[in-house]
Each structure stands twice: as structure tokens, then as C-alpha cells.
TORKOL-4160 file (C-alpha; in steps of 0.2 Angstrom, whole numbers, padded with zeros to 4 digits, m for minus):
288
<pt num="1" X="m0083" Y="m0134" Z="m0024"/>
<pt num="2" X="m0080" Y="m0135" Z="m0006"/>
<pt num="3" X="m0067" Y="m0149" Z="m0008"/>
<pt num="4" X="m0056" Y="m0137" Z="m0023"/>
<pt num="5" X="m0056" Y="m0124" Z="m0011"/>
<pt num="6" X="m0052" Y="m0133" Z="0003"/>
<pt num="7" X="m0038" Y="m0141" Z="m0008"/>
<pt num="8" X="m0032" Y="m0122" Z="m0017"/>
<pt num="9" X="m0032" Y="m0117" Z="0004"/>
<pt num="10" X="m0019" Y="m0129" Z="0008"/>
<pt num="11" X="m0007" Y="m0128" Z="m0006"/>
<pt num="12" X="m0007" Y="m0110" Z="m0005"/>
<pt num="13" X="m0001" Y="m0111" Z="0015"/>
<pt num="14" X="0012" Y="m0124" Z="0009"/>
<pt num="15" X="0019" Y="m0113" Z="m0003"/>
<pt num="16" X="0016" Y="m0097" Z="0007"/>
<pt num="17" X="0030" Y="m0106" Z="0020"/>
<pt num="18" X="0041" Y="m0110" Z="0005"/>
<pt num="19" X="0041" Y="m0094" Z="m0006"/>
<pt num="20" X="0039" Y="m0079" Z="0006"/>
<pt num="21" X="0057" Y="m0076" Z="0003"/>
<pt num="22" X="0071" Y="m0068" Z="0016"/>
<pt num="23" X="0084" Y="m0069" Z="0004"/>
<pt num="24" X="0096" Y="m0054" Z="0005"/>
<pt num="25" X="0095" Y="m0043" Z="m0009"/>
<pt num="26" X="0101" Y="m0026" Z="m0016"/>
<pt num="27" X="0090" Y="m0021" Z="m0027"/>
<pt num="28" X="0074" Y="m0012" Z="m0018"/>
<pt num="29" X="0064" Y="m0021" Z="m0028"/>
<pt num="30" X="0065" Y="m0038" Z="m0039"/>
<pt num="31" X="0057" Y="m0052" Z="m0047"/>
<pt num="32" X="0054" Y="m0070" Z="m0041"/>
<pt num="33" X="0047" Y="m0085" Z="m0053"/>
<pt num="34" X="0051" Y="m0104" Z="m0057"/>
<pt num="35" X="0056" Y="m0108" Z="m0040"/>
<pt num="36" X="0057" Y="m0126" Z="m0038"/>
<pt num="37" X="0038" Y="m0130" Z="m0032"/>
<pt num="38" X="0031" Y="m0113" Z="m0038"/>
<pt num="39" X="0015" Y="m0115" Z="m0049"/>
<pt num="40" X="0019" Y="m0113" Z="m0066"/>
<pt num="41" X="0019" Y="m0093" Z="m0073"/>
<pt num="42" X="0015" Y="m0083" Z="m0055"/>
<pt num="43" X="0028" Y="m0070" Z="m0056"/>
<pt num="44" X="0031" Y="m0060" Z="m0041"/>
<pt num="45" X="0035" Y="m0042" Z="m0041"/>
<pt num="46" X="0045" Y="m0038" Z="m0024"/>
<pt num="47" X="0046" Y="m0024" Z="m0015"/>
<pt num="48" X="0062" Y="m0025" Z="m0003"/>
<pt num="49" X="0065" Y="m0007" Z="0006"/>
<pt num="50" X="0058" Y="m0014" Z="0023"/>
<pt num="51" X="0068" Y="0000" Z="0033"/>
<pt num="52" X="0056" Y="0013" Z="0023"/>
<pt num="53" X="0041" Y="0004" Z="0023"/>
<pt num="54" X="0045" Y="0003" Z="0005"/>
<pt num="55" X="0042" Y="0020" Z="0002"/>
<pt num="56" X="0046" Y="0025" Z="m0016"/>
<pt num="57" X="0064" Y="0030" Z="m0019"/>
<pt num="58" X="0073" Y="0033" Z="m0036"/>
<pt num="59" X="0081" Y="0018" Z="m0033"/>
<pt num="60" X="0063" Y="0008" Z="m0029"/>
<pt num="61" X="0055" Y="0014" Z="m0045"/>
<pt num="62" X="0070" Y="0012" Z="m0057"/>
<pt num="63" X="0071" Y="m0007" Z="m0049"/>
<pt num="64" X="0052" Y="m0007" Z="m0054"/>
<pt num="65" X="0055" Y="m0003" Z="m0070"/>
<pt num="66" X="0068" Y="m0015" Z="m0075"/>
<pt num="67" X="0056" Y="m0029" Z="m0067"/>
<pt num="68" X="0042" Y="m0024" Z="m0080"/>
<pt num="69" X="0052" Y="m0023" Z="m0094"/>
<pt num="70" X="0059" Y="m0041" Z="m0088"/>
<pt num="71" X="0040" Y="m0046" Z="m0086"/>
<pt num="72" X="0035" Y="m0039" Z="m0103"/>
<pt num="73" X="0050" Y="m0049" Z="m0113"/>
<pt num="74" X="0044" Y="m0066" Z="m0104"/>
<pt num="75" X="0034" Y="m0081" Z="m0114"/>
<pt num="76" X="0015" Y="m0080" Z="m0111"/>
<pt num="77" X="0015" Y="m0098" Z="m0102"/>
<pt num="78" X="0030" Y="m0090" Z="m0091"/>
<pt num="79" X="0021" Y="m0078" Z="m0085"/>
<pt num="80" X="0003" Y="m0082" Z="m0082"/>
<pt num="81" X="m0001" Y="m0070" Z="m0068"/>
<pt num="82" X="0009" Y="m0058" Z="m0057"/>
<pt num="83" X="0008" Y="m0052" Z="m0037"/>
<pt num="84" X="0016" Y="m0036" Z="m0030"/>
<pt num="85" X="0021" Y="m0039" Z="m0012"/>
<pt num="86" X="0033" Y="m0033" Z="0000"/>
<pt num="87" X="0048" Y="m0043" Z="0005"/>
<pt num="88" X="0049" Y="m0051" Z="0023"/>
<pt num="89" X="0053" Y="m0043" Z="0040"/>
<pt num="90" X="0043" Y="m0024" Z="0037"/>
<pt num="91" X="0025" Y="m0018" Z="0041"/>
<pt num="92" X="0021" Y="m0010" Z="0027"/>
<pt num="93" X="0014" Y="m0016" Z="0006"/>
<pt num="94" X="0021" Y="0002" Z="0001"/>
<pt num="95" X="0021" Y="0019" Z="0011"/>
<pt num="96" X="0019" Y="0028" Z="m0004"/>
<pt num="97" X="0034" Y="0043" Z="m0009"/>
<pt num="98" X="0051" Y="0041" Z="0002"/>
<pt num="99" X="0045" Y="0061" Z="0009"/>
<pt num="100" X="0061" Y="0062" Z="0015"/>
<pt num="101" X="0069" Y="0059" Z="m0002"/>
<pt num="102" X="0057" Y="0070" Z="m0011"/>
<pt num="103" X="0062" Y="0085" Z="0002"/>
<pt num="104" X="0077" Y="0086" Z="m0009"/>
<pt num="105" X="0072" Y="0087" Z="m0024"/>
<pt num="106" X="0068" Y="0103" Z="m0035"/>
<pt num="107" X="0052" Y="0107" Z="m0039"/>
<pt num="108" X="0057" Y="0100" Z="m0057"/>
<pt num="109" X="0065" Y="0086" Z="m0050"/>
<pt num="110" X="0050" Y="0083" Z="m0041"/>
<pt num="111" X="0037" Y="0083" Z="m0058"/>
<pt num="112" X="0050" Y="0072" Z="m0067"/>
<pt num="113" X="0051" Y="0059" Z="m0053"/>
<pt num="114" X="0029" Y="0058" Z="m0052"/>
<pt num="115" X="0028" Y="0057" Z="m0072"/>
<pt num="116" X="0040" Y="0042" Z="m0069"/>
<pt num="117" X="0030" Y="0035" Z="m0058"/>
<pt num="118" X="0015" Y="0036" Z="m0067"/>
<pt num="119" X="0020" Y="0030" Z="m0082"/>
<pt num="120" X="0026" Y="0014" Z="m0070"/>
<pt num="121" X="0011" Y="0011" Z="m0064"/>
<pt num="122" X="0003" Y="0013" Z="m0080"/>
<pt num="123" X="0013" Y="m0001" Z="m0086"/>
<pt num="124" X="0008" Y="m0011" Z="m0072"/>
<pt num="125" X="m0011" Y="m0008" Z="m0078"/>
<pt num="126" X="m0004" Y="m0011" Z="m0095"/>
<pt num="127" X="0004" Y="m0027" Z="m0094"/>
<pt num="128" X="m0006" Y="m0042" Z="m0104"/>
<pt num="129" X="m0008" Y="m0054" Z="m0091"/>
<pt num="130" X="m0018" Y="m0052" Z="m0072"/>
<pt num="131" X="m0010" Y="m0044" Z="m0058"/>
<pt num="132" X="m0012" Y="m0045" Z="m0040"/>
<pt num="133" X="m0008" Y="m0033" Z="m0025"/>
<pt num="134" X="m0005" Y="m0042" Z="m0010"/>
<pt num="135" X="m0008" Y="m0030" Z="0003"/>
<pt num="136" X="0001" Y="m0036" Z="0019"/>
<pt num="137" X="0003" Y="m0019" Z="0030"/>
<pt num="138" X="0002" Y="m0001" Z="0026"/>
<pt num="139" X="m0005" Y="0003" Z="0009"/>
<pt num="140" X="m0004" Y="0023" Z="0009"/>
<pt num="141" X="m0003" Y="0037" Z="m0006"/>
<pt num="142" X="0008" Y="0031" Z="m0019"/>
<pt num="143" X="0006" Y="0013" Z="m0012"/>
<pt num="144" X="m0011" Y="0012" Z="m0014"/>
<pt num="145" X="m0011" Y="0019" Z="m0027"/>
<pt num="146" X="0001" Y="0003" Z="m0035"/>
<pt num="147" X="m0010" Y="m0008" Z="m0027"/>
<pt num="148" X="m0025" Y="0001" Z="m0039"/>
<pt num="149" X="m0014" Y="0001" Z="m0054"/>
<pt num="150" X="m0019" Y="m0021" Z="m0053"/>
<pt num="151" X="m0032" Y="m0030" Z="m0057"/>
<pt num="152" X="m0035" Y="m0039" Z="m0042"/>
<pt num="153" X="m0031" Y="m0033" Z="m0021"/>
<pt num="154" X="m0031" Y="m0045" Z="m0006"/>
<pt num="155" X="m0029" Y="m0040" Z="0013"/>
<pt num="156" X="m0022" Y="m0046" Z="0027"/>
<pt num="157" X="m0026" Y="m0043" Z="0046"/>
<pt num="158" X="m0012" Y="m0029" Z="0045"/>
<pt num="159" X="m0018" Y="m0020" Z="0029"/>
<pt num="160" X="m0022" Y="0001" Z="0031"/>
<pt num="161" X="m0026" Y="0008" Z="0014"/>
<pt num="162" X="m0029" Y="0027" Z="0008"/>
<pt num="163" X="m0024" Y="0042" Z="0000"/>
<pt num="164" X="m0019" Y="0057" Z="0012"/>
<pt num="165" X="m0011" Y="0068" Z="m0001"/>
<pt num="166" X="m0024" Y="0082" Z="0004"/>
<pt num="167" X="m0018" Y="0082" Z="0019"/>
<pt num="168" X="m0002" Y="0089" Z="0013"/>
<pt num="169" X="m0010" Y="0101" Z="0001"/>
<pt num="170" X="m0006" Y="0090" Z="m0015"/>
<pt num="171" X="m0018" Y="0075" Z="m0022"/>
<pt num="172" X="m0014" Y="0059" Z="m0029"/>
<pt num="173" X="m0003" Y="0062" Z="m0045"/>
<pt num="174" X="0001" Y="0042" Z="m0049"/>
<pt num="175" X="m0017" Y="0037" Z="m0054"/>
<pt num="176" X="m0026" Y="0038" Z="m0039"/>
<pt num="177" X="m0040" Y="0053" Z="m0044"/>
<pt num="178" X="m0044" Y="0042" Z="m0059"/>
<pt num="179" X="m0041" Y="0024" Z="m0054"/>
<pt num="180" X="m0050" Y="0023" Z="m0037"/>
<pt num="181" X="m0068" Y="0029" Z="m0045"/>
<pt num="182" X="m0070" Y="0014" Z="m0055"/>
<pt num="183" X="m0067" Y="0003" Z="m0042"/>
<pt num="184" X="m0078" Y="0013" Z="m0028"/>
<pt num="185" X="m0089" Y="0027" Z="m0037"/>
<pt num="186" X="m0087" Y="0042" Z="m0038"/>
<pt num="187" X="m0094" Y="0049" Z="m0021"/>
<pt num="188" X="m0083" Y="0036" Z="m0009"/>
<pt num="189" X="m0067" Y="0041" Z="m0021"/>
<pt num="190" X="m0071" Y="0059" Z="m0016"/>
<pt num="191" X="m0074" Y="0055" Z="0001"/>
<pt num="192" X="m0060" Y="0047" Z="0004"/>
<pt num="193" X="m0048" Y="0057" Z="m0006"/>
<pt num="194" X="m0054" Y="0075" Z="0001"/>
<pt num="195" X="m0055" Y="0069" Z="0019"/>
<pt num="196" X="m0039" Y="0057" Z="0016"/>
<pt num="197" X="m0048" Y="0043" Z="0029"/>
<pt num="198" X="m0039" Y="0025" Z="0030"/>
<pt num="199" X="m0049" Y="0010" Z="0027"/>
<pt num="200" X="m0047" Y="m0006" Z="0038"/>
<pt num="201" X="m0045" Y="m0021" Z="0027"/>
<pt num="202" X="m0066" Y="m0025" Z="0034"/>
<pt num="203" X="m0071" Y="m0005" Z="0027"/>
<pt num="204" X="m0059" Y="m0007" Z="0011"/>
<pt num="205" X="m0068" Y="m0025" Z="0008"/>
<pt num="206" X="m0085" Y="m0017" Z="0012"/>
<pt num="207" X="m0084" Y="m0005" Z="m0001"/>
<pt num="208" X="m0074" Y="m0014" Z="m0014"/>
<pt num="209" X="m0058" Y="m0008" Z="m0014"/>
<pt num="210" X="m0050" Y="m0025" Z="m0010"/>
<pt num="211" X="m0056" Y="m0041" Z="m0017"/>
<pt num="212" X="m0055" Y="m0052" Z="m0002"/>
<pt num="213" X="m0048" Y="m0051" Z="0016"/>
<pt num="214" X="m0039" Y="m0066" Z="0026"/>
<pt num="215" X="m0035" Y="m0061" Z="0044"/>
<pt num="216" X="m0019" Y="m0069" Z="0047"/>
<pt num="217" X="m0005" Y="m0058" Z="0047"/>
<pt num="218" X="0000" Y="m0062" Z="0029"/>
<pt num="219" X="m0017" Y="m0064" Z="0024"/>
<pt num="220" X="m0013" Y="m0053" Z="0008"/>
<pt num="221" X="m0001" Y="m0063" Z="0001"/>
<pt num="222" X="m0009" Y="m0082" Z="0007"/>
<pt num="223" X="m0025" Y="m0075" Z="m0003"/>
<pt num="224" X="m0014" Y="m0069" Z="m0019"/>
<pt num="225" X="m0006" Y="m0085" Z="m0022"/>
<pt num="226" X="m0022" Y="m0095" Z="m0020"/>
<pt num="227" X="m0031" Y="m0085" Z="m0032"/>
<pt num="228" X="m0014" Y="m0083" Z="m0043"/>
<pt num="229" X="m0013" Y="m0103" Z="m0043"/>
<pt num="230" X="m0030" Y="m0106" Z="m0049"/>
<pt num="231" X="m0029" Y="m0092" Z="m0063"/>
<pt num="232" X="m0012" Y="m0103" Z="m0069"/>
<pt num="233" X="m0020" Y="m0119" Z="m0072"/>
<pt num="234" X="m0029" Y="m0108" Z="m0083"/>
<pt num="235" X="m0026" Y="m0106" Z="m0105"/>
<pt num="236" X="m0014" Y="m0091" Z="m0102"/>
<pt num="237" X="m0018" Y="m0084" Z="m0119"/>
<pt num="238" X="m0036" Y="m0082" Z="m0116"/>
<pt num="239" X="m0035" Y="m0076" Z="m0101"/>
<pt num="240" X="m0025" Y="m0062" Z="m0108"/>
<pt num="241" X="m0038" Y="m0060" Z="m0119"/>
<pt num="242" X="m0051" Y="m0059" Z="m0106"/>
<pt num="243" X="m0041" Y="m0046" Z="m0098"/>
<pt num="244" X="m0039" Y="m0035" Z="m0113"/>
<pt num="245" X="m0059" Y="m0038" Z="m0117"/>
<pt num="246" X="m0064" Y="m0033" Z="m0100"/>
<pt num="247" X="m0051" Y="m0020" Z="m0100"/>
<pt num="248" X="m0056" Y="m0010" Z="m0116"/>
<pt num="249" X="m0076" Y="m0012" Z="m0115"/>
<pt num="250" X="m0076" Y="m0005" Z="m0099"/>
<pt num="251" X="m0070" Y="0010" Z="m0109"/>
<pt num="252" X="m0084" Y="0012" Z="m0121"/>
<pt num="253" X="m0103" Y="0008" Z="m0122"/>
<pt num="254" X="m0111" Y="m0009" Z="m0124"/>
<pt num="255" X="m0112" Y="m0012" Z="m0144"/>
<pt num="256" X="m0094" Y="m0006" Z="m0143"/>
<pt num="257" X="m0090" Y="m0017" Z="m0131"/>
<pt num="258" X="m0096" Y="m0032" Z="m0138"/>
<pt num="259" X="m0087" Y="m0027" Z="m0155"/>
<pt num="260" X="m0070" Y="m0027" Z="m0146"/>
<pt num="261" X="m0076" Y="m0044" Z="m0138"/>
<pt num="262" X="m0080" Y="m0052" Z="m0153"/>
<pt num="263" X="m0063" Y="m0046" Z="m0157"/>
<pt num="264" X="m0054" Y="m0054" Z="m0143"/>
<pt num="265" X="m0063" Y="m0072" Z="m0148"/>
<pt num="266" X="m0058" Y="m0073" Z="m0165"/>
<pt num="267" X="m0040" Y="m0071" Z="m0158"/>
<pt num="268" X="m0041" Y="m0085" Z="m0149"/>
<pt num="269" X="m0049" Y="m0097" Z="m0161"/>
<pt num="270" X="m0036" Y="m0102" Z="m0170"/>
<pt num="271" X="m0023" Y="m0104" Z="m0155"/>
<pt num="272" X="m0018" Y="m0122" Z="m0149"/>
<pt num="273" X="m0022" Y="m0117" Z="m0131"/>
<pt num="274" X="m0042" Y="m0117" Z="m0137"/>
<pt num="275" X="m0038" Y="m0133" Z="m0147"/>
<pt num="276" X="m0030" Y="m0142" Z="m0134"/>
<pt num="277" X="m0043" Y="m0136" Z="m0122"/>
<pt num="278" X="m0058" Y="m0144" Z="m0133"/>
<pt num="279" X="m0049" Y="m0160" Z="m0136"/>
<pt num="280" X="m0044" Y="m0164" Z="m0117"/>
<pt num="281" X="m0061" Y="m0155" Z="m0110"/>
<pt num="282" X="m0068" Y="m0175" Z="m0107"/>
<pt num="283" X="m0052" Y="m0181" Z="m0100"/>
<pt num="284" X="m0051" Y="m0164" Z="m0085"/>
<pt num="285" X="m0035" Y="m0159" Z="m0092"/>
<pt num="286" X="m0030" Y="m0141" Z="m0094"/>
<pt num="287" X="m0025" Y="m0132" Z="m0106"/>
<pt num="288" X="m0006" Y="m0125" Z="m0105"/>
């Protein structure tokens, strides 16, 4: 209803001013949950290299990786749903590769340090519960590609996203070639991947690249942690198993599809999260 979003609007602006962090940090990139406040079980993934546009370092993607296996080892209820932002103070969601870093490396240096990365992102796809890229500033290469390795992707005013590679006679080798066309065809993933344009966040909403698009300058993230809020008051195991349903029949055909969704029912059945939910549907409560 009008009312429920008007209401989801104005906790996510409170909680915008309270958890868009500036805390100093080390680690170039790190997790934030249970802040006092928070909604329960939104993890944030967050990318803190604001002095490279968080362009992917060793250091960046070895900080990635011990945030998913962090994620991966937490309760279900603990963590509901997760957002990948950037930290405070840059202009930019994620650059893509550190070039400069990448200059170098060896030519086997280099092929060791993409695998890494796209097995990272492949976790990212992987993990159980929904993810959201809040896209707040440049969103190129390796960066979108991140953002595509999500579930969900929200825009702010600032948001550029594409895939140059071409025009450095490479292609995307952390997912892009094969995440982007489920998302926006076949012909505008070619399009945009042989002529490298950038999409505005109006073009990249357009087309369905991005799931929404608020114009204010943190747009991404105010828009995340609405939709992140409203998927925690939600029963966190089947969500996951929504999310696995959804994930593995759009891998097959239809019967197989609704084999593998009968599947994902009958494992929530017996959970007290469905009970609970049944029991407390006439009073409005939810299930946790």
C-alpha cells in the first residue's frame, strides 16, 4: 500500500543517516551487521578503497573472500539479505581491476588473479540468501560485473555502469559474457559488450540492468536498504528457498522446473518458520 511504502521510504532515509559508515578501516573491504538500530539480518558487504574508486586489488579481493566465508558461517536469521556498497567519501560502486596493479603482474599472475575473482563472484551468486548491489557511482568491468553476480541492483543519480574490456582488446572474464544475457538478452548484452557503451542509471533501468533508480546522490544505497528491510521482516528460510527455486529452474525447462519447486516446498513444510507463520498469520505478526 501507499501508506507501507511511504512508511519503508522513511525508515530507510533514517537509517541511511545512521549506517552509511565513515568509520576508518584497513581492510579494503569488510563486513557490517547488528548495528544497534539496523533491521534484523541485512548484512553489508563494504567496499572501502575510495582512493582507487575501489578497483580490485589483491588485497580487495582477499578482504572479499574472508567477508563470504564470514557470511557463509552465519545463522540464517543473521543474515537475512546482503548489500554490496562502497564506503563513504569516493565516486565510484567499483571501477573494476586496479590496471595499475594488474600492469605488474605476469601473464600467469594475471590468469591466477581472474580465476580468483571469478570464483569470488560465484560465491557471491552462490550464497543462500538475496543479495543486493547498491550502485552509488561508477559501476565499470569487474565492478559491474559484481553488481551482476547479485540478485537484485539499485541506482543512484551518480550510477555509470558497463563493460569496456573490448576496448582494451580483452572481454569480461569474471562472469560478465554470461551473467549480463539473462538479465538483458542476448542482443543488448552484445551490444553492449562489443561496443563497451555505458548506461546512465535511466538506460540501465530502461533495459533491465538495474532493478530501480532513486535520483539522489545515494540513491543506490537508500533504495537497497528499503527493499533489504522489507525482505527481512520476511521467514528467512523460505526465502532462501525461493531463491534456490527461482535460481535452479531458470536453469532447466518447465516440468523440470516445477519438480525442483516442489522440492524446495516440501523443505520448508516441516520448519517452524511456516508453522509460526500459519499460526500468527490472524494476528499480522511475522515469522522470524
Amino acid at each position: 500500500t501507499n501508506h507501507q511504502h511511504q512508511m519503508f521510504a522513511r525508515a530507510s532515509r533514517s537509517l541511511v543517516r545512521r549506517f552509511y559508515s565513515v568509520a576508518v578501516r584497513e581492510e579494503e573491504a569488510f563486513l557490517e551487521f547488528g548495528l544497534e538500530g539496523q533491521p534484523k539480518g541485512v548484512v553489508q558487504i563494504v567496499l572501502n578503497r575510495a582512493s582507487r574508486k575501489n578497483a580490485i586489488s589483491r588485497k580487495l579481493l582477499s578482504d572479499l573472500e574472508v567477508c563470504l566465508q564470514e557470511i557463509n558461517s552465519m545463522p540464517a536469521g543473521d543474515a537475512r539479505v546482503v548489500i554490496v556498497r562502497a564506503a563513504p567519501g569516493g565516486n565510484a560502486f567499483c571501477a573494476g581491476a586496479d590496471l595499475k596493479e594488474r600492469k605488474s603482474m605476469s601473464q600467469d599472475e594475471a590468469r591466477v588473479f581472474v580465476s580468483r575473482l571469478r570464483s569470488a563472484f560465484t560465491s557471491i551468486e552462490k550464497l543462500p540468501m538475496p543479495t543486493i548491489a547498491a550502485i552509488d557511482g561508477f559501476a565499470l568491468g569487474g565492478g559491474l560485473e559484481l553488481a551482476l553476480s547479485c540478485d537484485l541492483r539499485y541506482s543512484g543519480s551518480a550510477g555509470l555502469m558497463g563493460l569496456p574490456e573490448t576496448g582494451l582488446a580483452i572481454i569480461p572474464g569474471a562472469g560478465g559474457t554470461q551473467r549480463l544475457t539473462p538479465v538483458v538478452g542476448i542482443a543488448k548484452a552484445k551490444e553492449l559488450i562489443f561496443t563497451g557503451n555505458r548506461l546512465t542509471p535511466s538506460e540501465a533501468l530502461a533495459i533491465g540492468l538495474i532493478n530501480g533508480f532513486k535520483d539522489t546522490e545515494l540513491g543506490g544505497f537508500e533504495y537497497a536498504l528499503e527493499v533489504a528491510t522489507k525482505i527481512s521482516l520476511n521467514g528467512p528460510i523460505g526465502v532462501r528457498s525461493a531463491k534456490k527455486a527461482i535460481n535452479l529452474g531458470s536453469q532447466t525447462d518447465i516440468t523440470s522446473g516445477l519438480a525442483i519447486e516442489e522440492l524446495c516446498y516440501q523443505e520448508v513444510i516441516p520448519t517452524k518458520d511456516r508453522i509460526d507463520g500459519l499460526a500468527e498469520f490472524a494476528e499480522g505478526s511475522k515469522p522470524v
